[in-house]
N, C-alpha and C positions, 0 to 999 in steps of 0.2 A: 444672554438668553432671557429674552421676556418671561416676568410670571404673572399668572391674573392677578387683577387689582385686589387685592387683601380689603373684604370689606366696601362698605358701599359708598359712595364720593360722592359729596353736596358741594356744589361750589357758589359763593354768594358773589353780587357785583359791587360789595365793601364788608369791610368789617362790622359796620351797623346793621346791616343785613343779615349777617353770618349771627350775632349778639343776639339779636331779636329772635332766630329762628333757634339757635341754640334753649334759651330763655325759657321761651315754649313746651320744647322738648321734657326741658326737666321737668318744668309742670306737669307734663300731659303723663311721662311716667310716673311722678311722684303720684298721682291720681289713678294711676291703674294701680301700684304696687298697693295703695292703703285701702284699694275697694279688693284686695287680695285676699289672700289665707294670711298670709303674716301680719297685715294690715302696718303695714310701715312702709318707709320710705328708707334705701339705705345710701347715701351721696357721697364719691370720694372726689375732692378737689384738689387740683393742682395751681400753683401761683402764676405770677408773670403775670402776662397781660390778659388772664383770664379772670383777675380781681377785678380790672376795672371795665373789664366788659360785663361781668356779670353782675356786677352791686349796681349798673346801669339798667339792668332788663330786668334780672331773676325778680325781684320785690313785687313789679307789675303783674308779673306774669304769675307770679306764685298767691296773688292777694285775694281772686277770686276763690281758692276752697276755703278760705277764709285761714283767722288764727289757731283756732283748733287744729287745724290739721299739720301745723309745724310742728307741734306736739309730738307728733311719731315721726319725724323727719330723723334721721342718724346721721351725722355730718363728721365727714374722716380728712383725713390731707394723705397725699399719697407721697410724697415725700416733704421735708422741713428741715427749714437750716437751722443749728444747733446756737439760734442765740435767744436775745430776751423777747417775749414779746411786745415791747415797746420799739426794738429793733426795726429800722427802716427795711432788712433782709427777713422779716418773721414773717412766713407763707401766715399761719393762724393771723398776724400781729395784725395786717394788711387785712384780712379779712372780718376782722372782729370788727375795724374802726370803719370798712367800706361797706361792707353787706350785711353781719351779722347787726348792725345799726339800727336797720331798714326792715330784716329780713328777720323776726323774733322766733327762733330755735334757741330749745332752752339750754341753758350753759351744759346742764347735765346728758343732754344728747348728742354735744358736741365735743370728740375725741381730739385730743391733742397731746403733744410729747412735752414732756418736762425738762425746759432747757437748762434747770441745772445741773442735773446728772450729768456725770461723763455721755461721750456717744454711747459706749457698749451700754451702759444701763440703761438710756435714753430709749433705744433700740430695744431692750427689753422691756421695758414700762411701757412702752406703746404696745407692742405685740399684747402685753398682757391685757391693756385694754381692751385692747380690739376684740381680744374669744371672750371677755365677757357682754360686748355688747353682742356678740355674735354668738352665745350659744346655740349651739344644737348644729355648728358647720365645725368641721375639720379643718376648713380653711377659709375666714373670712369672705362670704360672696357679696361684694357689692352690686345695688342694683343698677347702680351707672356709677362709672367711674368716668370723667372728664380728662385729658390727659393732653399736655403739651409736648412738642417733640422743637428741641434746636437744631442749629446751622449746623451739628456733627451728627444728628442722627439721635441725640441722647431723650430719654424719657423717663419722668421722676428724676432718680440721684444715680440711673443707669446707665451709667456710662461706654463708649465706644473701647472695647479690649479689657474691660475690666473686669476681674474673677466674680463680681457679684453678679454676671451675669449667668452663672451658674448654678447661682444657690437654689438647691431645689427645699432646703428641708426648712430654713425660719421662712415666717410671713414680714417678718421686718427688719432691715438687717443695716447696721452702721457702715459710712463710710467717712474718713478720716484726710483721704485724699483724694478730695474733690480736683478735677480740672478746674475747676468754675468756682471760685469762689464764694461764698466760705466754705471752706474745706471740709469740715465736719458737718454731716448732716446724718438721717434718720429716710432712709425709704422702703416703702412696701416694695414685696418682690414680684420677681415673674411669675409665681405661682399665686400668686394674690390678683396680677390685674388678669390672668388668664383664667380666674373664676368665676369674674365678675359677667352679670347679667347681660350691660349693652357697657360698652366700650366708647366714648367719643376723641378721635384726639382734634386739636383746633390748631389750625395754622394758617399765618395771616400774614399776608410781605411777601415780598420778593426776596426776600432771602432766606426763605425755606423752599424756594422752586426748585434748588438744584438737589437737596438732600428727599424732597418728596418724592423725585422723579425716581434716583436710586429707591426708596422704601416701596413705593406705587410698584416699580416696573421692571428695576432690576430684579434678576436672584442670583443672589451673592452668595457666593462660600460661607463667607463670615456676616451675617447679617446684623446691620445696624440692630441698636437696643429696640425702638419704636419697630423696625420690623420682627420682632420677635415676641411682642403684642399680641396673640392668634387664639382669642375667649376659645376654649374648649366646648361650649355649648350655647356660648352667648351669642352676642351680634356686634357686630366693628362696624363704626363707621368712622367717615372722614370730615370733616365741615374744613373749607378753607376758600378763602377769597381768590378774585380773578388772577392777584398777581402773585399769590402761592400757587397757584394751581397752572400756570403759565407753562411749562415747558413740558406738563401732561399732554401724553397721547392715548391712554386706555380710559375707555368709555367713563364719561360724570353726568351727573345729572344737576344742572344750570337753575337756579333759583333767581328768582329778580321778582322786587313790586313795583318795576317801571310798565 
């Protein structure tokens, strides 16, 4: 049984396109959220190949309010694998040395887990982070949160049948038995990316066509992690290139600067 498209579908005619437009995006929130009542900016990232699309655009894009304004930037990771950050596998490690380079948020705005703790503590030291940078929320709301989805349907360290897809009661909770290696990591939950403001997930390849088409279009008893995704107040969108978005049939809206 078809369900509506979850969320609003960009589709670019490459991943340079999708990067640039992405890039934008955060600027243009970052810039409404800090001429706000909070006057901040609050940014959750996820790894993969959204490091080096975005240490590619985000600096350009973000240079015009100038340095001042990274100042109130808040920079989170929505999940991270439990090694060093020197580690070729460290979601922060990857971003410290590609964007945070280019991209000057001060160390002290920028939330990260402490990979020598066990996971259980790790998972707790972040959480405790997180409600101090976030006082005055019951549950961390980010103002965008960025999110990748895999070839099984998974997003962050939520995996396809796994009990953490239930947790309703931490905002950050360990996992020890990764499919995906490295096995132990630290991720925010469904109640965390479901409070967040705007929502983006990014998917680029032909080898997320088939897993998009099930999240886009199927409804499933058991629904993929990425589909169970669904901001409570916020706004979801989809950015993905021509040949992720390939075996789509419900309505998108076709981006190109050709």
């Amino acid at each position: 049984m078809a369900a509506p498209a979850p969320g609003f579908i960009s589709v670019f005619s490459s991943p340079q396109e999708l990067g640039a437009s992405l890039a934008q995006l955060v600027a243009q929130r970052a810039a409404c959220c800090l001429a706000g009542a909070r006057a901040r900016f609050a940014l959750g990232l996820s790894g993969g190949s959204l490091v080096s699309m975005l240490a590619r655009e985000l600096p350009a894009a973000a240079a015009p309010a100038g340095p001042d304004s990274l100042k109130r930037w808040t920079l989170g990771f929505c999940d991270e694998r439990l090694v060093p950050f020197e580690h070729a596998e460290s979601t922060y490690g990857l971003y410290r040395t590609h964007l945070l380079s280019k991209l000057p948020i001060p160390d002290s705005q920028v939330i990260t887990i402490n990979p020598q703790l066990p996971v259980e503590e790790a998972a707790e030291d972040y959480a405790k982070k997180l409600r101090q940078a976030f006082q005055g929320d019951s549950i961390p709301v980010f103002d965008l949160l960025i999110l990748g989805v895999g070839p099984d349907g998974h997003t962050c360290s939520l995996f396809p049948d796994h009990p953490l897809l239930q947790e309703r009661e931490k905002i950050v909770a360990p996992i020890s038995d990764s499919p995906k290696p490295p096995p132990q990591r630290v991720t925010l939950t469904l109640p965390v990316l479901n409070a967040a403001r705007t929502v983006i997930f990014v998917a680029t390849g032909e080898g997320k066509a088939a897993v998009l088409k099930r999240i886009l279009e199927d409804k499933e008893e058991n629904p993929l992690p990425a589909a169970l995704v669904q901001p409570h107040t916020g706004k979801l969108c989809w950015f993905l290139d021509e040949a992720a978005a390939r075996l789509l049939t419900v309505p998108f809206e076709k981006h190109s600067t050709l």
